[in-house]
C-alpha positions in Angstrom: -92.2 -62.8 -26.3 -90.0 -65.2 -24.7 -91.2 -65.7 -20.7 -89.6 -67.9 -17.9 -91.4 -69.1 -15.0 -91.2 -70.9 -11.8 -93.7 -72.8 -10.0 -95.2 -72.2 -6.4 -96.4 -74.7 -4.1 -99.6 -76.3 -6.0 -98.3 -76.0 -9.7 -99.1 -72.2 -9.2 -96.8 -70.9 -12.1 -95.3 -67.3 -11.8 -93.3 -64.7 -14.4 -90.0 -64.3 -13.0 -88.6 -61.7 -16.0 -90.6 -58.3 -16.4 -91.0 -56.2 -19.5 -89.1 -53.8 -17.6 -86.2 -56.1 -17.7 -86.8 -56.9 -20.9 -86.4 -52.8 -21.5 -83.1 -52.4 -19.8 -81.5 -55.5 -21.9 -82.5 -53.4 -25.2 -81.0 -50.7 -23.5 -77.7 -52.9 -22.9 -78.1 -53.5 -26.8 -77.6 -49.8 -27.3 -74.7 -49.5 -24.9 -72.9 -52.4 -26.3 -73.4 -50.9 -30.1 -72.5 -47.1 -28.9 -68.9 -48.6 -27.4 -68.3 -49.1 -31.4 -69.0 -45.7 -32.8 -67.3 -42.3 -32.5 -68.3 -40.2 -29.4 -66.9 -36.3 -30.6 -65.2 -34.7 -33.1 -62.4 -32.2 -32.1 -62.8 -29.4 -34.4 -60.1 -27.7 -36.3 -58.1 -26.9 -39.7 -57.9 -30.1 -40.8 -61.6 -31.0 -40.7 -61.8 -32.3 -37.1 -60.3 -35.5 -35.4 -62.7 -37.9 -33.9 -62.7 -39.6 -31.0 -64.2 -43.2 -30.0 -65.8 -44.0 -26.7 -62.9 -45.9 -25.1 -60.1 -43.3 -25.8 -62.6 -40.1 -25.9 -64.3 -40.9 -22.2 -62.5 -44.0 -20.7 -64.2 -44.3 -17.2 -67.4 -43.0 -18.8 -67.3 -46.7 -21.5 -66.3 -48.8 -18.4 -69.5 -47.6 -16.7 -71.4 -48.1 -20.2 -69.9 -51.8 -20.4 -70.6 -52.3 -16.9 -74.2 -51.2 -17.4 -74.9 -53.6 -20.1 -73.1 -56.9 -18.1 -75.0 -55.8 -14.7 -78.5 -56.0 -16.8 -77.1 -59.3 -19.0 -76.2 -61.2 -15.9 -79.1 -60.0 -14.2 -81.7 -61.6 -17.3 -79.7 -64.8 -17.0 -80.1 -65.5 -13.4 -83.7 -64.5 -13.8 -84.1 -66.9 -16.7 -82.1 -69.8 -14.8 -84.2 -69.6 -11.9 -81.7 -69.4 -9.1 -80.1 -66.4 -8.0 -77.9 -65.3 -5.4 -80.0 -62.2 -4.4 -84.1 -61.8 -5.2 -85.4 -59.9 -7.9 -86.1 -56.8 -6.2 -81.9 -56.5 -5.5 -81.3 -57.5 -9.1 -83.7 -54.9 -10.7 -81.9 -52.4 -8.1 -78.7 -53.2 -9.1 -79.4 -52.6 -13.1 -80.8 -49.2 -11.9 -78.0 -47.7 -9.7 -75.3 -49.1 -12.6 -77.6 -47.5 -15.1 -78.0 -44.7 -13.3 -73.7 -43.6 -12.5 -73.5 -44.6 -16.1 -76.0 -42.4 -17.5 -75.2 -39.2 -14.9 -71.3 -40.0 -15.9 -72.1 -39.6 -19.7 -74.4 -37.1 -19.3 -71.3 -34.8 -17.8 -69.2 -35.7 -20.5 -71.4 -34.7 -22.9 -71.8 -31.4 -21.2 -67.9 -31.4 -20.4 -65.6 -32.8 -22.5 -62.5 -34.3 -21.6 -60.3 -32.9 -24.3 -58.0 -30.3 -22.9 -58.5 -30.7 -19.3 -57.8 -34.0 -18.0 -59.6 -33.2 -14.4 -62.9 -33.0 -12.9 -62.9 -29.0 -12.3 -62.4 -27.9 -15.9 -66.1 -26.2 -16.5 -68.6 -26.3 -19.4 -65.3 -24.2 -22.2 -64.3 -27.6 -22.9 -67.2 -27.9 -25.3 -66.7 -25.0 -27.3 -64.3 -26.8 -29.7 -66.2 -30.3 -29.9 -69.0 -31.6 -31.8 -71.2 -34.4 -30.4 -71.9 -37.5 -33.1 -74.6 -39.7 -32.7 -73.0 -42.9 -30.8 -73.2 -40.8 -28.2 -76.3 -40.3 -28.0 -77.2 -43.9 -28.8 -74.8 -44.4 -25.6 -77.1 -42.1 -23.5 -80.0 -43.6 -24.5 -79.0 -47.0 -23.8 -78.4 -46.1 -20.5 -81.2 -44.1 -19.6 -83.2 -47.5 -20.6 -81.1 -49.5 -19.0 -82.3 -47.1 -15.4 -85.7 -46.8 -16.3 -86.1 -50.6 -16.8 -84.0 -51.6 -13.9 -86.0 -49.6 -11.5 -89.4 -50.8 -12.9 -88.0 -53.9 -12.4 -87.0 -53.7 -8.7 -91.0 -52.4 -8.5 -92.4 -55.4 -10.9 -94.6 -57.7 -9.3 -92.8 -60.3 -10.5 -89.4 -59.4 -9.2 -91.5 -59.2 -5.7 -92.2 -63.0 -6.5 -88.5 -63.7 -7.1 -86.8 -64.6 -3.9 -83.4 -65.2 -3.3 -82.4 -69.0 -4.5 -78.5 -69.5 -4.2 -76.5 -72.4 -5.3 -74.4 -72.8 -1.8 -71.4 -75.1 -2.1 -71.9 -78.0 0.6 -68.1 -77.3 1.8 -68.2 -74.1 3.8 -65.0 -73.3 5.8 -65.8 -69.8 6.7 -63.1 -67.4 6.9 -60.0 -68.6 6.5 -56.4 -66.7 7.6 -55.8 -67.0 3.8 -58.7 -66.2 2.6 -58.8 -62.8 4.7 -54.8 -62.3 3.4 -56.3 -62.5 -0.5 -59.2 -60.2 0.7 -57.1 -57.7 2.0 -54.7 -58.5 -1.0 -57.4 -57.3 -3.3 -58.3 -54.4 -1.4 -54.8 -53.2 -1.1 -54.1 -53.2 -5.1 -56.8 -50.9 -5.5 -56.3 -48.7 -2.8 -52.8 -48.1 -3.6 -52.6 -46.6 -6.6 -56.0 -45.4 -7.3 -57.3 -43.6 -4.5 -55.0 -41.1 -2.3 -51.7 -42.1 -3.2 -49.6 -40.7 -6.2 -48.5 -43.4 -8.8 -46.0 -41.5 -11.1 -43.9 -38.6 -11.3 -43.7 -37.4 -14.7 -41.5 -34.4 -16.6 -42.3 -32.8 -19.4 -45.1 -33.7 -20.2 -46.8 -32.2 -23.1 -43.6 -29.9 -23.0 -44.5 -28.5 -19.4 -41.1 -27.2 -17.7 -42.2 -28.6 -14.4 -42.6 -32.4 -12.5 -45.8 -33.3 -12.5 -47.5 -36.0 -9.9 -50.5 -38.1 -10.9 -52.7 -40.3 -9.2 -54.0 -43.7 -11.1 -57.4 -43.4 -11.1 -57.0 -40.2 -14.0 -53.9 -41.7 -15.5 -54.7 -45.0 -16.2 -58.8 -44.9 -16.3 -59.4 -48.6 -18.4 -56.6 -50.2 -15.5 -58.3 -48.4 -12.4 -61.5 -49.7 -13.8 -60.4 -53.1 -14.1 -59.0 -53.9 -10.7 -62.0 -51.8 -9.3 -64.2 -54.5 -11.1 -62.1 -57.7 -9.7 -61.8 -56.0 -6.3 -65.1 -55.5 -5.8 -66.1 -59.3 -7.1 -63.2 -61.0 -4.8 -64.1 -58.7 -2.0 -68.2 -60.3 -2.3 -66.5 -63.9 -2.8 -65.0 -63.7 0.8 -67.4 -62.2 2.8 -69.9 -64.9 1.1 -67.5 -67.5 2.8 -67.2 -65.9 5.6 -70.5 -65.5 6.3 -70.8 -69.5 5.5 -72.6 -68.7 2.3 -70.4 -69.8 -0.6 -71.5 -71.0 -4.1 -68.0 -72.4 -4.2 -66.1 -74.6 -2.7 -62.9 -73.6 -1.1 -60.7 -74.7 -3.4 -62.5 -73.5 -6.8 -63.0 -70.1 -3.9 -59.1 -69.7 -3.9 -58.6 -70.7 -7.8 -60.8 -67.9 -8.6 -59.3 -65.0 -6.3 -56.0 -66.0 -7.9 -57.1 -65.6 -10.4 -58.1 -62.4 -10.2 -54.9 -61.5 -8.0 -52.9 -62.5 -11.3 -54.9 -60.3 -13.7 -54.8 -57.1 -11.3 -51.0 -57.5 -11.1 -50.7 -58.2 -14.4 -52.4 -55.2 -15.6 -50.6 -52.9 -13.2 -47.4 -54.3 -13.7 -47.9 -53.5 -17.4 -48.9 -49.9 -16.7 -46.0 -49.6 -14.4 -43.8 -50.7 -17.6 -45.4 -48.5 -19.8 -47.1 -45.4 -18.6 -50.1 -43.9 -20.2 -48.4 -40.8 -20.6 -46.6 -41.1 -24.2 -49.9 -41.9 -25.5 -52.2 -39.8 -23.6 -55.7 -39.7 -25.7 -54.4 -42.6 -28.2 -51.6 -39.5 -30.0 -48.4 -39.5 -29.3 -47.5 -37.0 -27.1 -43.9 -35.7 -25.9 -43.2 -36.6 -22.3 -39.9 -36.9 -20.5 -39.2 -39.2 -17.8 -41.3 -41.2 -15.9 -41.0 -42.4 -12.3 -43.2 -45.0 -10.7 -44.4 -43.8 -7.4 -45.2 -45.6 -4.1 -48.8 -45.9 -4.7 -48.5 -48.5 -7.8 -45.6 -50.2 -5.5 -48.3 -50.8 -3.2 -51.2 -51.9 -5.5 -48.5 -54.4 -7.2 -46.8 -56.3 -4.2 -50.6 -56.3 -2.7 -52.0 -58.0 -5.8 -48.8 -60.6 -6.0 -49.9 -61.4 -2.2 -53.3 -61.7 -3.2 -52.7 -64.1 -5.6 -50.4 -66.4 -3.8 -52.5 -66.5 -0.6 -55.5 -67.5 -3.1 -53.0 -70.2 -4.5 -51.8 -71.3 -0.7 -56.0 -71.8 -0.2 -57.0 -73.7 -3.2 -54.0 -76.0 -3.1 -54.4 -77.2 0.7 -58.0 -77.6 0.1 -57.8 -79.3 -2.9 -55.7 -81.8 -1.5 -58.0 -82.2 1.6 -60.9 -82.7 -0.1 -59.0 -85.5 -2.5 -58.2 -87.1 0.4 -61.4 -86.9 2.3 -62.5 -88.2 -0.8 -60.3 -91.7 -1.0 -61.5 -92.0 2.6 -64.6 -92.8 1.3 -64.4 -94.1 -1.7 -61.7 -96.9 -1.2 -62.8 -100.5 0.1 -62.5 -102.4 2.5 -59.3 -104.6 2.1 -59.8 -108.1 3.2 -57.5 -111.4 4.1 -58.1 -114.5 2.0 -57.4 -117.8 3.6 -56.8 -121.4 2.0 -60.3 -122.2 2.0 -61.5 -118.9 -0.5 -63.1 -117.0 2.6 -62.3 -113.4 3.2 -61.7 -112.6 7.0 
């Protein structure tokens, strides 16, 4: 079995990767294969219709996906040797993923989606739907991925693993544009995800009546997404607030805008085309759609984002490319008749 270690003071040389983290990676294995295999079957006349994991349970395969990155990244960092956080965080951080992912699958096993759309719809769901075997393979995963997290976070040798972060040299602390991407970020997600409706449809599925909906139910796979960058350009700023950056300020700003431009991206495509038409991946009859405040909000916040990011890694990429010809260009002489430089 492959092992990485690190050395002590005296040559002393300790195991840095656990076989408990090497249980949660097969688990990842098992998530990433279950993401490619049908979920359910919808039973009826025509034999039954099956559904895949990423148009059966959407928020349920982001939390599967996530699961598996969380415990990949967290074997690389172990294997490189530096990490921004110790071992014992790491391990902890494979377990809690594992653990919303499995409880999240678990419930839509139990409850179905199909049929009711919402979070209240009870155990009937199920009456109708036949569990296949990916989704089993996807709980299982999962379940491995929580077990061998948490042993992890309890291994000796993630005790032995301390922190070990790559901080840039250039730390500028917060920044008024920084905190205007931060806020940016925060914004696009709050918006239209969280308390604040994001469309106004009619007709849909031949109801007689306007229906409001929020994001986060409407658009799972994009609420997911900007979740995801959110909560990674939120950590990159508090890092440089806190003086502890592993980038510099320009590549700092270059990053959030970049993840300013694929929020807004994403939301402005759902705000061109609603989910609504092909709820479930059918068509399905729907009459007109109206984008509400709430996705407004999430897609001017995200353009800000990205342009105060932008504002950031220009001025500080020219300031360090001129700090740099200050020190890099010599010292200019005079040369008189006789060849000697004064």
């Amino acid at each position: 079995m492959l092992r990485c270690w690190s050395r002590q003071p005296y040559g002393v040389p300790v195991q840095r990767i656990s076989i408990w983290l090497w249980l949660a990676v097969g688990g990842a294995g098992l998530q990433l294969s279950a993401l490619g295999s049908n979920f359910y079957v919808i039973n009826g006349k025509d034999g039954g219709t099956t559904k895949d994991a990423w148009l059966g349970i959407p928020h349920a395969s982001d939390l599967i996906l996530a699961s598996a990155v969380v415990t990949v990244v967290a074997l690389a960092l172990s294997a490189r040797g530096r990490s921004p956080v110790s071992g014992r965080t790491l391990g902890t951080a494979v377990a809690v993923v594992g653990a919303l992912a499995t409880a999240q699958l678990a419930y839509r096993m139990a409850v179905p989606p199909f049929g009711c759309l919402t979070y209240n719809c009870g155990a009937s769901a199920k009456s109708d739907v036949t569990l296949l075997a990916g989704i089993w393979i996807g709980l299982i995963g999962c379940a491995l991925a929580l077990i061998g997290g948490l042993g992890h976070a309890l291994s000796a040798a993630a005790s032995r693993t301390p922190a070990t972060p790559d901080v840039s040299d250039r730390q500028t602390g917060m920044t008024p544009w920084l905190g205007l991407a931060g806020l940016g970020l925060v914004m696009s997600f709050v918006g239209p995800f969280t308390f604040l409706d994001a469309y106004r449809v009619e007709g849909f599925m031949g109801s007689s009546s306007a229906a409001t909906w929020g994001g986060w139910l409407s658009a799972p796979h994009t609420s997911s997404l900007v979740l995801a960058a959110t909560i990674v350009g939120v950590t990159l700023v508090v890092a440089a607030a806190r003086r502890r950056s592993l980038l510099s300020p320009s590549a700092l700003g270059a990053t959030l805008a970049v993840l300013g431009f694929v929020i807004s991206s994403r939301e402005l495509f759902r705000m061109l085309q609603p989910p609504f038409s092909s709820a479930g991946g059918q068509d399905t009859a729907v009459g007109t759609v109206t984008i509400l405040a709430g996705f407004w909000i999430g897609f001017v916040a995200a353009v800000v984002a990205c342009v105060a990011a932008t504002v950031q890694a220009v001025l500080y990429y020219r300031e360090s490319v001129s700090d740099e010809a200050a020190t890099t260009s010599p010292t200019q002489g005079t040369t008189t008749s006789t060849g000697a430089t004064t």
